[in-house]
C-alpha positions as CSV (number, residue, x, y, z in Angstrom):
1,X,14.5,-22.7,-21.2
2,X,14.1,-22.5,-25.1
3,X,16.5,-20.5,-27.0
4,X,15.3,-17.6,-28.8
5,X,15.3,-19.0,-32.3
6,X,13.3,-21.5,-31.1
7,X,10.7,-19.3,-29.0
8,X,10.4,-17.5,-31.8
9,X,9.5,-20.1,-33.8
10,X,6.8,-21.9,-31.1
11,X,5.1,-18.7,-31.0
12,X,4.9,-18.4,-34.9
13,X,3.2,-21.4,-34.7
14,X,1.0,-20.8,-32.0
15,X,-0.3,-17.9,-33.5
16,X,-1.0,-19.6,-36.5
17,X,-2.8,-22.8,-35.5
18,X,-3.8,-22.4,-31.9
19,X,-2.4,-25.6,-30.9
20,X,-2.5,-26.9,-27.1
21,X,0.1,-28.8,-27.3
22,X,2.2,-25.9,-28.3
23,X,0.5,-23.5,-26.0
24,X,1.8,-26.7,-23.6
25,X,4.9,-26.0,-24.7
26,X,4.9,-22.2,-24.1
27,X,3.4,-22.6,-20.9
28,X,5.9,-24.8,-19.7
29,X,8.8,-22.0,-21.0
30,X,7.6,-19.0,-18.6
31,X,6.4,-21.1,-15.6
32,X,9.0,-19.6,-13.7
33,X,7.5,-16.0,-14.4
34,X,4.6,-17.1,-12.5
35,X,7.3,-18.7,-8.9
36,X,9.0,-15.4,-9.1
37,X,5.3,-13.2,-9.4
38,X,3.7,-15.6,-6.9
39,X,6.7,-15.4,-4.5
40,X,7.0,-11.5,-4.0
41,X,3.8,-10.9,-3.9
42,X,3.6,-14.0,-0.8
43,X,6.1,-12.1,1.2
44,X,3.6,-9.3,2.1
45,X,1.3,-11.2,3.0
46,X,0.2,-13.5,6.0
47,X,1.7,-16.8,6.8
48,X,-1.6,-18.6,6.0
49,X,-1.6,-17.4,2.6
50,X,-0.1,-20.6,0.6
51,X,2.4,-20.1,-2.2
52,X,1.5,-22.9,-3.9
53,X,-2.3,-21.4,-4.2
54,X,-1.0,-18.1,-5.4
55,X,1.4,-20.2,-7.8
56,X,-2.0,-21.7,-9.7
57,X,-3.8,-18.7,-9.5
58,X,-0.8,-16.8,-11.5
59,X,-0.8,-19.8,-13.9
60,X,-4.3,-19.0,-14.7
61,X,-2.8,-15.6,-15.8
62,X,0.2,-17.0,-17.6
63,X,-2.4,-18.8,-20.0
64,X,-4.6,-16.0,-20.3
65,X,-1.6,-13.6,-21.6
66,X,-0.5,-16.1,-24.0
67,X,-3.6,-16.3,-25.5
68,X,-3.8,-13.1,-25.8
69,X,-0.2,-11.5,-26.2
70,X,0.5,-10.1,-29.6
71,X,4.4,-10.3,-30.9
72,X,4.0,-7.7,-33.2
73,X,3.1,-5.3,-30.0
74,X,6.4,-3.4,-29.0
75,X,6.6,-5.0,-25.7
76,X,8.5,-8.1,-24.2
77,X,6.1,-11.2,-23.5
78,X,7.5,-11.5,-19.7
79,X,6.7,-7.8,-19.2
80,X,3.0,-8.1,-20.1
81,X,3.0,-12.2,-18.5
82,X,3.7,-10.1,-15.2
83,X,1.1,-8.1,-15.5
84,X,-1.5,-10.6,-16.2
85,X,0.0,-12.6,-13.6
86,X,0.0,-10.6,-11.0
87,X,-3.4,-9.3,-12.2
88,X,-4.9,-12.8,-12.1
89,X,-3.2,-13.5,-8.1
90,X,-4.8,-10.1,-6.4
91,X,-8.1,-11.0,-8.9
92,X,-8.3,-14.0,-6.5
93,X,-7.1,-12.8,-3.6
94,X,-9.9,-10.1,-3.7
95,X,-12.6,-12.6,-4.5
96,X,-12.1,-14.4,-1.3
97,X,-12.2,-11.3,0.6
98,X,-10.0,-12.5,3.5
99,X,-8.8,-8.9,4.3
100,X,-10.1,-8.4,7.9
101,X,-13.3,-5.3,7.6
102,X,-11.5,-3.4,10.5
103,X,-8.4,-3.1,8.5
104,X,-10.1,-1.8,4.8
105,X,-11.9,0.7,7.1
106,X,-8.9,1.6,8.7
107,X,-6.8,1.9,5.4
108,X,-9.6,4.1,3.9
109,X,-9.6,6.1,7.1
110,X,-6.1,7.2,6.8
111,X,-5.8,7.4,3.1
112,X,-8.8,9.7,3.6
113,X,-7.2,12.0,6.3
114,X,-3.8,12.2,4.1
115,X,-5.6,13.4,1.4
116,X,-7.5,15.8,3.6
117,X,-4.1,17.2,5.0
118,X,-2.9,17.4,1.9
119,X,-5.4,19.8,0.4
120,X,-5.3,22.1,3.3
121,X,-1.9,22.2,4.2
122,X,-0.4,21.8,0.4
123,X,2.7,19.3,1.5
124,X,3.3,15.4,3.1
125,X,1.6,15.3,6.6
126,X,3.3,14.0,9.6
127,X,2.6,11.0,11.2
128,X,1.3,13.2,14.0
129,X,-1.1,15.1,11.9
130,X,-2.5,12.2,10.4
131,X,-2.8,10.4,13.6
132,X,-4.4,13.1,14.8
133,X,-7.2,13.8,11.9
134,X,-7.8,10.0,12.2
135,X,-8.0,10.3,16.0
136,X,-5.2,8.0,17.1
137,X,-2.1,8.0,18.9
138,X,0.9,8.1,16.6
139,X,2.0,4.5,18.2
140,X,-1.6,3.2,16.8
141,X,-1.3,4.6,13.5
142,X,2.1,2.6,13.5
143,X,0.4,-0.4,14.3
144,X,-2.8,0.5,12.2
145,X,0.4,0.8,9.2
146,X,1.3,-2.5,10.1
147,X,-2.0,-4.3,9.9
148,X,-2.6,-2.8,7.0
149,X,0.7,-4.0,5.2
150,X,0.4,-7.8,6.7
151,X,-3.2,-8.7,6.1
152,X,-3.4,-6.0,2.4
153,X,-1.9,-6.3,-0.8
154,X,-2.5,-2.8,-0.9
155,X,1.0,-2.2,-3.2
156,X,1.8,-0.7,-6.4
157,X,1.3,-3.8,-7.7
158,X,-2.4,-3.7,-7.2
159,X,-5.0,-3.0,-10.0
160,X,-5.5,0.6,-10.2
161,X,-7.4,2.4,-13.3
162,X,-7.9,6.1,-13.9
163,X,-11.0,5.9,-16.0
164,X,-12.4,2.7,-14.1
165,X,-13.2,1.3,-18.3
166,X,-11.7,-1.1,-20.1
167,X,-8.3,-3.2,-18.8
168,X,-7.2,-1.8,-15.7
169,X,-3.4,-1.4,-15.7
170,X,-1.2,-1.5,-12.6
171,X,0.2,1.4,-10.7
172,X,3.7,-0.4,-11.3
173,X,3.1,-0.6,-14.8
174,X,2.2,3.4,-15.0
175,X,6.0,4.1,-13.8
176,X,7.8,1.5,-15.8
177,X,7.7,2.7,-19.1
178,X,6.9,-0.9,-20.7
179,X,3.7,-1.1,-22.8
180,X,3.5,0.0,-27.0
181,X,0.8,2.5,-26.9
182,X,-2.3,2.1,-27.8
183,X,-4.2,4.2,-29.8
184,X,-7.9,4.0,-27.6
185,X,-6.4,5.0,-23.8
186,X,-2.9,6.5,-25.0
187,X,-4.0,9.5,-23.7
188,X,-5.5,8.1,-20.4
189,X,-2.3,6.1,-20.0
190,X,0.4,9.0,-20.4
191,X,-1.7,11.2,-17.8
192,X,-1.7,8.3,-15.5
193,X,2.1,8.0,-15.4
194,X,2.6,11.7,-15.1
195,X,0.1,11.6,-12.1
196,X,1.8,8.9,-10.4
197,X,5.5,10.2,-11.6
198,X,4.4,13.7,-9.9
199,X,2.8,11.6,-6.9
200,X,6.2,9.8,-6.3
201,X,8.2,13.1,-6.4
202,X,6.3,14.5,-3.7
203,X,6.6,12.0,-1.2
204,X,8.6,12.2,1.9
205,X,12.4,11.2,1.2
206,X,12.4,7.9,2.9
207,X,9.1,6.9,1.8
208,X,10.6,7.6,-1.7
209,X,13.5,5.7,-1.1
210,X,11.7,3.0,-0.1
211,X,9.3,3.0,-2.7
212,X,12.7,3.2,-5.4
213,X,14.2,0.3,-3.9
214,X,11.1,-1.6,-3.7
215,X,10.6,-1.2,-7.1
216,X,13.2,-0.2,-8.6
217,X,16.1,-2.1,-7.4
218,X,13.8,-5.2,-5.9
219,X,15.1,-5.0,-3.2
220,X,13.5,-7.0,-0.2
221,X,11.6,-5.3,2.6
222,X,14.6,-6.9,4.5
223,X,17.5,-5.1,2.6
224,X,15.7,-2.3,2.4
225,X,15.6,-2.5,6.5
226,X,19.7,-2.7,6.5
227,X,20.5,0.1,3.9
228,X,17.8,2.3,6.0
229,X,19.4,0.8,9.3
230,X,15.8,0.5,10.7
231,X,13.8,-3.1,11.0
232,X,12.1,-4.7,8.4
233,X,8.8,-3.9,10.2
234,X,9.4,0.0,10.1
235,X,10.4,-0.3,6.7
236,X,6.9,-1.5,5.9
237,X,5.4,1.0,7.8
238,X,6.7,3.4,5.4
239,X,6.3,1.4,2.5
240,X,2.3,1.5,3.7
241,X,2.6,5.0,4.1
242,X,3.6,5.9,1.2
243,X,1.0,3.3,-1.0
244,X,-1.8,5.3,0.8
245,X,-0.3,8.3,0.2
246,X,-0.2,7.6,-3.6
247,X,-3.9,6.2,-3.9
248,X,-5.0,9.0,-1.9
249,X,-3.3,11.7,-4.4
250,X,-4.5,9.2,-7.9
251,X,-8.4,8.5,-6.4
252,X,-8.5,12.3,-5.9
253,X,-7.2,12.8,-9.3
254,X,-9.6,10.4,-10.9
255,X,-12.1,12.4,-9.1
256,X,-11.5,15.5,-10.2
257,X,-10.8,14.3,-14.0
């Protein structure tokens, strides 16, 4: 990879002349950004799902964000490249629409019933009170969980905006603390990550844990499994849980906003 001098100088350049060959150059620097992107968002998902295809959709972000990414901004290129790159993979993902029907209805069903619970009881529910309002045993809603987590990128990582205008922003990028504001959805943006800060704080204490180690620490689903001393499966169970938990507490917020 380039040293900083000289990255610093390529993109002084490309900004003044536009070049391709430069933006060639540029590309070719952060390609990795886009492997690493490409490859944790591929281990949530099904085995037919091909790396290499998520790999060129990501690119398509990596080119967009350099064309678009402002030095003088106070944030780091490969924070925003992520963004755009992960943006541009679940853009795709979505447009092919492979997410079984069953399972979005399902996934709406039980986000619905936890935010249901929620309002009337005024805590977390229990897997047996959602299981019930959804009118399932507990051992479907586990396996409901797990459907959901295989065949979804239902994450923090997915596109999520509060005001539905403008460039959506990424629940992951409303807890890290990594974007220059910007004057025209400051506002929208700070109430967002108080939203999903509060949201987080909420949640049961192993669905938090999860969710810190997750995203956090980057942990794999795996290691999260052996720190937890439960199977990787459970763990993403919970890690399910506490997505629809989250998008069930931010939708209702949006709503009432």
């Amino acid at each position: 990879m380039a040293g900083e001098a000289e990255l610093q100088r390529l993109w002084r350049e490309y900004r003044r002349t536009k070049d391709q060959a430069v933006r060639d150059r540029l590309i070719v620097t952060y390609a990795p950004l886009v492997k690493y992107v490409a490859g944790r968002l591929g281990s949530g998902l099904p085995a037919h799902v091909d790396e290499g295809d998520l790999v060129s959709y990501g690119l398509l972000g990596l080119i967009g964000a350099i064309e678009r990414y402002e030095p003088d901004r106070d944030i780091k290129f490969e924070t925003y490249a992520m963004a755009r790159i992960k943006g541009a993979i679940i853009d795709e993902l979505r447009a092919l629409d492979w997410v079984p029907r069953s399972v979005r209805s399902r996934a709406r069903e039980i986000e619905r019933a936890i935010a249901e619970l929620e309002a009337k009881v005024g805590r977390a529910p229990t897997d047996e009170e959602i299981a019930a309002k959804v009118g399932i045993s507990v051992e479907e809603l586990e396996d409901s969980l797990t459907d959901i987590s295989r065949s979804s990128i239902a994450a923090l990582d997915e596109l999520w905006s509060a005001s539905g205008e403008g460039d959506q922003i990424s629940l992951l990028d409303t807890i890290e603390d990594t974007s220059g504001p910007r004057p025209a959805d400051a506002l929208d943006e700070t109430e967002t990550k108080e939203l999903v800060a509060d949201a987080i704080s909420r949640l049961p204490e192993r669905e938090k844990l999860v969710v810190t180690l997750y995203y956090y620490e980057e942990l794999t689903l795996r290691e999260i499994g052996e720190v937890l001393g439960v199977t990787e499966s459970r763990v993403s169970q919970l890690h399910t849980k506490a997505v629809l938990r989250l998008k069930s507490r931010l939708s209702g917020a949006a709503a009432r906003s």
